[in-house]
C-alpha positions as CSV (number, residue, x, y, z in Angstrom):
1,X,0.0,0.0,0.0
2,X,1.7,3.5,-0.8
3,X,2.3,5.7,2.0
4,X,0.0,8.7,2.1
5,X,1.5,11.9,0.5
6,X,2.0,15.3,2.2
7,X,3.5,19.0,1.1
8,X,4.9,21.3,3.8
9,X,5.2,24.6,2.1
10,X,7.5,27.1,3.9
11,X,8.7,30.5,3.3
12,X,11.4,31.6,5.2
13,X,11.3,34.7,6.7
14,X,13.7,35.0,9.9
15,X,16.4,33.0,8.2
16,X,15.6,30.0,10.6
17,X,12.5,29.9,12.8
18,X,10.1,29.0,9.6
19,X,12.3,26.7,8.3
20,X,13.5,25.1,11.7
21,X,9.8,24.0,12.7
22,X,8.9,22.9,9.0
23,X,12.3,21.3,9.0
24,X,11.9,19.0,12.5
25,X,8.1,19.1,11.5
26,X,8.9,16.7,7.8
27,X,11.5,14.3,9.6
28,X,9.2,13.5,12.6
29,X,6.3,12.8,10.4
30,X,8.6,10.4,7.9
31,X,10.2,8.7,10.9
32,X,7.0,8.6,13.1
33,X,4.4,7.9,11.2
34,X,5.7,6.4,7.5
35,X,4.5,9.7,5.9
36,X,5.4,10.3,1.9
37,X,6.8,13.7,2.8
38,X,8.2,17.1,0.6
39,X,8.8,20.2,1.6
40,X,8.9,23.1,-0.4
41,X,11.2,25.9,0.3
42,X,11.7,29.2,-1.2
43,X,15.4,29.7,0.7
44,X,17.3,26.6,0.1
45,X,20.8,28.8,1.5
46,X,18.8,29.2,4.6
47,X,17.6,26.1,5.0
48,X,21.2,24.3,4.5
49,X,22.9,26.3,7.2
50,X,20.8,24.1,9.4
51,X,21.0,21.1,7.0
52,X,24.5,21.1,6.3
53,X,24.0,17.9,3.6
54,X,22.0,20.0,1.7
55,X,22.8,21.2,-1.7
56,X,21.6,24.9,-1.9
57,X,22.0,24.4,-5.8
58,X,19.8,21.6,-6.1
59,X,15.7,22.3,-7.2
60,X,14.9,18.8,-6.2
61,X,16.7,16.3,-4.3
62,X,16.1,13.9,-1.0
63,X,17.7,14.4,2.1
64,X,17.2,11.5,4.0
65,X,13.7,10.4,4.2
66,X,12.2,13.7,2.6
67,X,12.1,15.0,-0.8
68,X,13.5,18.6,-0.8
69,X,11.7,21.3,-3.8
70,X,12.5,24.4,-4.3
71,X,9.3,26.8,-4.6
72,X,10.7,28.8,-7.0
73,X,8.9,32.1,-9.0
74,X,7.3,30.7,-10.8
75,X,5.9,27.6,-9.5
76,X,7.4,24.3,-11.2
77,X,5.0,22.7,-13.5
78,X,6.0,18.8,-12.6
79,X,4.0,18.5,-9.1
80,X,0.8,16.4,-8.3
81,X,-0.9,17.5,-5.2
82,X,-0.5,15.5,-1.9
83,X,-3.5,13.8,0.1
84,X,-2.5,16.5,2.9
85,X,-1.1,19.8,2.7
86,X,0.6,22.1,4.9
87,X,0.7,25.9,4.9
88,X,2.9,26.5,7.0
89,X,2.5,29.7,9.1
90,X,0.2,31.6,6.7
91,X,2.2,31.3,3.3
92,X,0.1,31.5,0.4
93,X,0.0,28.4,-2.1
94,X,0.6,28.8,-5.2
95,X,-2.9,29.4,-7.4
96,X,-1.7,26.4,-9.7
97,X,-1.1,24.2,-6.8
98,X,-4.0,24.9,-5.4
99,X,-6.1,24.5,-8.8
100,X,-4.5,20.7,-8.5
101,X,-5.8,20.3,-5.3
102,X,-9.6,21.5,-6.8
103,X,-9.5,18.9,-9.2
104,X,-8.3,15.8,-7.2
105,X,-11.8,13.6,-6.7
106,X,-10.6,13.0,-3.0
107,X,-10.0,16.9,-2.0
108,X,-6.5,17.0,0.0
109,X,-7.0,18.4,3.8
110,X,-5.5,21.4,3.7
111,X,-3.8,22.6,6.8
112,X,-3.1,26.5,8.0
113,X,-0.3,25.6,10.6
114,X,-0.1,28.9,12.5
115,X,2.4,30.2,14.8
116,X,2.4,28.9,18.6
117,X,1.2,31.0,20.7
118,X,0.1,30.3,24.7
119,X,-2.8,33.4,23.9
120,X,-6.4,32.5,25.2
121,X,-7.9,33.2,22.2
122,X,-6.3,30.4,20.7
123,X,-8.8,28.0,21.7
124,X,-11.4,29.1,20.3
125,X,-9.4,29.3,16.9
126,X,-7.7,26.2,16.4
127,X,-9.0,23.4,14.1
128,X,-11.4,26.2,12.9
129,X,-12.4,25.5,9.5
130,X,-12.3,28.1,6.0
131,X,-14.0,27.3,2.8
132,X,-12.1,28.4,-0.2
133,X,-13.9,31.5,-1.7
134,X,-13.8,30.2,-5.2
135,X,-12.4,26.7,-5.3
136,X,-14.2,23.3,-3.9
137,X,-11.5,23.4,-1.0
138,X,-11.4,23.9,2.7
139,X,-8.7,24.7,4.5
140,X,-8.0,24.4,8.7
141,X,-6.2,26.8,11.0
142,X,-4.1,24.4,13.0
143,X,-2.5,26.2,16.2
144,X,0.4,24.8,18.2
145,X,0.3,25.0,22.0
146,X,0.3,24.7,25.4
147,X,-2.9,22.8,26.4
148,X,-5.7,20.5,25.6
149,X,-7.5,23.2,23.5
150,X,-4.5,23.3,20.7
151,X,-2.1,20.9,18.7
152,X,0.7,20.6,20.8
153,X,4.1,21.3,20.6
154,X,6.8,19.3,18.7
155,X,8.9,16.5,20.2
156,X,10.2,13.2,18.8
157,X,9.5,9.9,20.5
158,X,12.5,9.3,22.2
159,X,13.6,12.8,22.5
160,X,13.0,13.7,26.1
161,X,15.0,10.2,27.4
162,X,17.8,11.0,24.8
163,X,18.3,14.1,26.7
164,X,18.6,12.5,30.0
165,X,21.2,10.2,28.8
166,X,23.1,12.7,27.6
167,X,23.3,15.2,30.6
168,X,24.4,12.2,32.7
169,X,26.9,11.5,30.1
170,X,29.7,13.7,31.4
171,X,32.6,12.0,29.1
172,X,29.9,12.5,26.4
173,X,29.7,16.2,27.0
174,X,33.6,16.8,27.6
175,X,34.2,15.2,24.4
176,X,31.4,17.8,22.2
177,X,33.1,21.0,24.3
178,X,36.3,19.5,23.1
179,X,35.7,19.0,19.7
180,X,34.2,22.4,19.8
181,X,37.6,24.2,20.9
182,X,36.0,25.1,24.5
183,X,37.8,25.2,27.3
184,X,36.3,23.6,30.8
185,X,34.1,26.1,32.6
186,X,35.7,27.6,35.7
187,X,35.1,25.7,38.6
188,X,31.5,27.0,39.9
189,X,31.1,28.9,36.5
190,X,28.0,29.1,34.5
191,X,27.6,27.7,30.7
192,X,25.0,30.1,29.4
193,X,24.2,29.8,25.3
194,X,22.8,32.5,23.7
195,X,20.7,32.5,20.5
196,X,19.1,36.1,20.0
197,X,17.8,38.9,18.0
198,X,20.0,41.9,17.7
199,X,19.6,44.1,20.8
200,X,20.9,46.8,23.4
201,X,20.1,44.3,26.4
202,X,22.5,42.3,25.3
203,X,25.7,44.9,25.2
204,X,23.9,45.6,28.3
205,X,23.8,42.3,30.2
206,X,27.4,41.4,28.8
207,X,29.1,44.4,30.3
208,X,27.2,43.1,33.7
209,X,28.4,39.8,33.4
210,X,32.2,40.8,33.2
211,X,31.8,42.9,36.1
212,X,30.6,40.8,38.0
213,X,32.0,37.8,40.3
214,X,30.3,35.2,39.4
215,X,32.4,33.3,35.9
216,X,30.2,33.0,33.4
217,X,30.7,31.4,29.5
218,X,28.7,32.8,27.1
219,X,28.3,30.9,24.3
220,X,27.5,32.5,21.1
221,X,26.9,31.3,17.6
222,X,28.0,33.5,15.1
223,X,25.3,35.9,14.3
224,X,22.9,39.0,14.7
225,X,24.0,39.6,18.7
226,X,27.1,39.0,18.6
227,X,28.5,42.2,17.6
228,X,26.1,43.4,20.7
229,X,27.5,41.2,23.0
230,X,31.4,42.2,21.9
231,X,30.2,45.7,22.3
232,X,29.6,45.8,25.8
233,X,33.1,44.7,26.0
234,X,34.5,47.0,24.5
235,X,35.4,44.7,21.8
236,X,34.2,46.2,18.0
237,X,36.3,43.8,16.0
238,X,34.7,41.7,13.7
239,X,34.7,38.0,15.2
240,X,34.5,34.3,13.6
241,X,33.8,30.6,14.7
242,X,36.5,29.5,17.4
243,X,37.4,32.9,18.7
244,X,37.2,33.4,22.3
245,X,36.9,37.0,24.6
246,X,37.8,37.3,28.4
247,X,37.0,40.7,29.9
248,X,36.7,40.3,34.1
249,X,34.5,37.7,35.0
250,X,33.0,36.8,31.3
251,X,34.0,34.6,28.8
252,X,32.8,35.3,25.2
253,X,33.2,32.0,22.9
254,X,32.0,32.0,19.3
255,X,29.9,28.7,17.9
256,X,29.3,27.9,14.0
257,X,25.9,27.3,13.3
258,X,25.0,24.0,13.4
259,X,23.0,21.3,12.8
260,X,20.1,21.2,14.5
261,X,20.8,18.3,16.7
262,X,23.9,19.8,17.5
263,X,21.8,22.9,18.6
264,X,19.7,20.6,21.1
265,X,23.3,19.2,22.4
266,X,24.3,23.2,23.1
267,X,20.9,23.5,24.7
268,X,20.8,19.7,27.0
269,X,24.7,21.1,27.7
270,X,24.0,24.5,29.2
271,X,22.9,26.1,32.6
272,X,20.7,28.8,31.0
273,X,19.8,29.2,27.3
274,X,18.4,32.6,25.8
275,X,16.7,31.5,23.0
276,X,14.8,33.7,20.2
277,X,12.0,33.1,17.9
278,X,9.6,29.8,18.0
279,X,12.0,26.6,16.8
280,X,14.5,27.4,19.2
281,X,12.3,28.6,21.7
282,X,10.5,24.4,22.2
283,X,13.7,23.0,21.8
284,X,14.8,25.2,24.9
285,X,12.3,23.6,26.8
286,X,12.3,20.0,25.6
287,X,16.1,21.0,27.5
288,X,14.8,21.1,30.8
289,X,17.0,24.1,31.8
290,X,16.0,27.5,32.4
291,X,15.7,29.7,29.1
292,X,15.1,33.4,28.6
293,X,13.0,33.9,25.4
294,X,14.2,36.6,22.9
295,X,10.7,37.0,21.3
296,X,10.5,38.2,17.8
297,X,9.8,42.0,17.2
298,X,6.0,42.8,15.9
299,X,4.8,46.3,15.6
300,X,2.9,47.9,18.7
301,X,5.0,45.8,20.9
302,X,2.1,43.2,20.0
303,X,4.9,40.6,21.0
304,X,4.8,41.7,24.3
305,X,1.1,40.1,24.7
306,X,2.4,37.2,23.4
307,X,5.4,36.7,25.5
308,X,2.8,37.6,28.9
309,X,0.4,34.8,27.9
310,X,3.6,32.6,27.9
311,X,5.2,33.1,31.3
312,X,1.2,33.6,32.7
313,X,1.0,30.0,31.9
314,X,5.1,28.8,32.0
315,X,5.7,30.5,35.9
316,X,2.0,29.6,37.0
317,X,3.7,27.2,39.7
318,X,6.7,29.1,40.8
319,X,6.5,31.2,43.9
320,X,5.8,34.8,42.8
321,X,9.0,36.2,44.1
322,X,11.1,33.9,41.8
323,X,8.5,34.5,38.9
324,X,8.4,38.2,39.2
325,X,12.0,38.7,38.9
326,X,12.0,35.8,35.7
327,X,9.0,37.9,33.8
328,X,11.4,41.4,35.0
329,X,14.3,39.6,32.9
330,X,12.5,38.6,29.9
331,X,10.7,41.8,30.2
332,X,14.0,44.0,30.3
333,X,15.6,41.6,27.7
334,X,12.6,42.1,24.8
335,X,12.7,46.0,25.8
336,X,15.9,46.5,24.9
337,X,16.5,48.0,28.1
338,X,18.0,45.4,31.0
339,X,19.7,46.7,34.4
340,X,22.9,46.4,36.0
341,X,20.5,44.8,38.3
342,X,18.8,42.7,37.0
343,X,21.1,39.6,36.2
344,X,21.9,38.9,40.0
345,X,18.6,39.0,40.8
346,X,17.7,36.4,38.6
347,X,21.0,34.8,39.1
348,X,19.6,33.7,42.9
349,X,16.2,31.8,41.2
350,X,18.5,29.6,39.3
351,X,17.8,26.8,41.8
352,X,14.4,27.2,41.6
353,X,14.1,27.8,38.6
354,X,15.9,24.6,37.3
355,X,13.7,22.4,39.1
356,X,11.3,23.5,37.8
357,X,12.5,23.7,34.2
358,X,13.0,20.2,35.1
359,X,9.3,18.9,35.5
360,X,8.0,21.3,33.2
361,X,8.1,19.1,29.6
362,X,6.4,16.2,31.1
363,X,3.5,18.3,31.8
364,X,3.4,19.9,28.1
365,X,3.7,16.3,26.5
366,X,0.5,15.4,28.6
367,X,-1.7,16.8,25.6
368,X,0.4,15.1,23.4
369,X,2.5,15.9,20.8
370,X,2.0,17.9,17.5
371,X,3.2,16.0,14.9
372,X,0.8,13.3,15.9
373,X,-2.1,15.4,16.9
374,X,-1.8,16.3,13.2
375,X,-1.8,13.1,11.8
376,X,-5.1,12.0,14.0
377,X,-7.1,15.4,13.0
378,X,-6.1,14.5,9.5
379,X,-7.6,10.9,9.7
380,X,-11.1,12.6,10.9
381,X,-11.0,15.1,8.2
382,X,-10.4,11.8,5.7
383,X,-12.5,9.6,7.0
């Protein structure tokens, strides 16, 4: 019997938050659930600076279990339409493709999958269904999230014990920093990674860190912050993968990009992750550490609603001294504006904080996963 046939469609947008979650979306549905999967990108350079084995050239090709198109301008003519099909986060299909879908006796389920969000209204929007205004289609806003009332989050079987095994793997973990040109963390130090948008906070909360007594290793992967984290160092030349920065108590060490199981490694390997955008953002849960979330900018600090509805829900069982001064950090950190202050405050919840980073995954996985709840609200829409 042939394996059913989906399309995941993704524009990228912030280089690699679209493309992460379309990316982790196609190999957990091929591996999990014997899916007949392509994905359609319109930024294949993008997309391999997370994929390292694939060919940016290359319009069609497989990597691993998933056939890799390029959406180009315009749209290829050598497609059928898949029994299921995948916008992801609101990118337009093509008209032709969409024409294909019209014709097929056995419509496809088409599939809006929207950006997570912990929001209330959510709820009351997710699995929502939208006739096509012309075409005999209907398409389905499927919404990520953090409770009953939405799809999930993403997470591979496996995943959550794979991370256990690893932070008890202590040779394990000597031998990545190694590899990695990293020296061993002062004793008592901090490994902190940081993954963020461009921002003033972060010259701000490096110069902090150097001053103060407590060692800290920042680990940065070459990118949009790092000139802002050098800055608050004093340091304005540029920087490359393997160069390292000690000013007082801080130690700056630049990261390649990398694959993104090497990203969850970084994430499993460090006592505090700042994360940005929605990819990285999961996986530094799945981690079971504490994280800081670098939310992405929207206009009239709509973000800022967003990020609220998160920590509402994500400190709901911390003690509200330790969860006022966690929502003051991310608050300070997504206004561009972070205090001296603010980073030994924070600095005392750690504890806390890491416990209960700790229980906190098993409790999102109770509503199941996403990639699954997908493939069962598919089957009902089939059936």
């Amino acid at each position: 019997m042939p394996r059913q046939r989906w399309d995941i469609f993704c524009t990228v947008i912030d280089n690699f938050g679209d493309i992460g979650v379309t990316w982790r979306l196609a190999r957990q549905l091929a591996a999990e659930h014997a899916l007949d999967i392509t994905l359609w990108v319109d930024d294949l350079a993008s997309f391999a600076r997370i994929a390292p084995a694939l060919d940016s050239t290359s319009p069609d090709q497989r990597l691993g279990d998933i056939r890799v198109r390029h959406w180009g301008k315009p749209f290829c003519s050598d497609f059928e339409s898949a029994d299921v099909v995948i916008e992801a986060f609101a990118c337009e299909l093509p008209a032709s493709y969409q024409q294909a879908m019209a014709t097929r006796t056995h419509k496809p389920v088409w599939l809006n999958l929207e950006y997570l969000s912990a929001e209330d209204w959510v709820a009351g929007c997710h699995g929502m269904a939208s006739p096509h205004p012309r075409l005999p289609l209907t398409k389905y806003f499927f919404f990520p999230g953090f409770d009953e009332h939405s799809g999930g989050l993403l997470c591979e079987a496996g995943l959550l014990a794979a991370r256990d095994s690893w932070q008890a793997d202590r040779t394990a973990q000597d031998a990545y920093w190694l590899a990695r040109g990293i020296p061993p963390c002062p004793a008592g130090g901090l490994r902190i990674s940081l993954f963020a948008y461009d921002t003033a906070a972060a010259a701000q909360w490096s110069a902090t860190l150097a001053a103060g007594t407590q060692a800290v290793q920042l680990l940065v992967p070459q990118g949009r912050v790092l000139p802002d984290v050098l800055a608050g160092i004093g340091i304005t030349q540029p920087a490359q993968p393997g160069d390292s920065f000690r000013h007082g108590a801080l130690e700056v060490c630049v990261l390649p990009m990398t694959d993104q199981d090497g990203y969850d490694r970084l994430l499993w390997s460090c006592d505090l992750n700042i994360v940005r955008g929605e990819d990285s953002f999961v996986r530094a849960q799945w981690a079971g550490r504490p994280f800081v979330w670098h939310i992405y900018r929207q206009e009239q600090d709509a973000h800022l609603e967003k990020l609220d509805a998160f920590l509402q829900r994500y400190l709901a069982a911390m003690p509200d001294i330790a969860a006022n001064l966690i929502r003051d950090f991310h608050h300070g950190w997504n206004r561009d504006q972070l205090p001296a202050a603010a980073w030994p405050s924070l600095l005392a919840t750690l504890p806390l904080w890491q416990t209960h980073a700790s229980r906190w995954p098993q409790q999102q996985l109770a509503h199941g996963d996403l990639a699954t709840n997908l493939v069962q609200f598919t089957k009902k829409q089939l059936q």
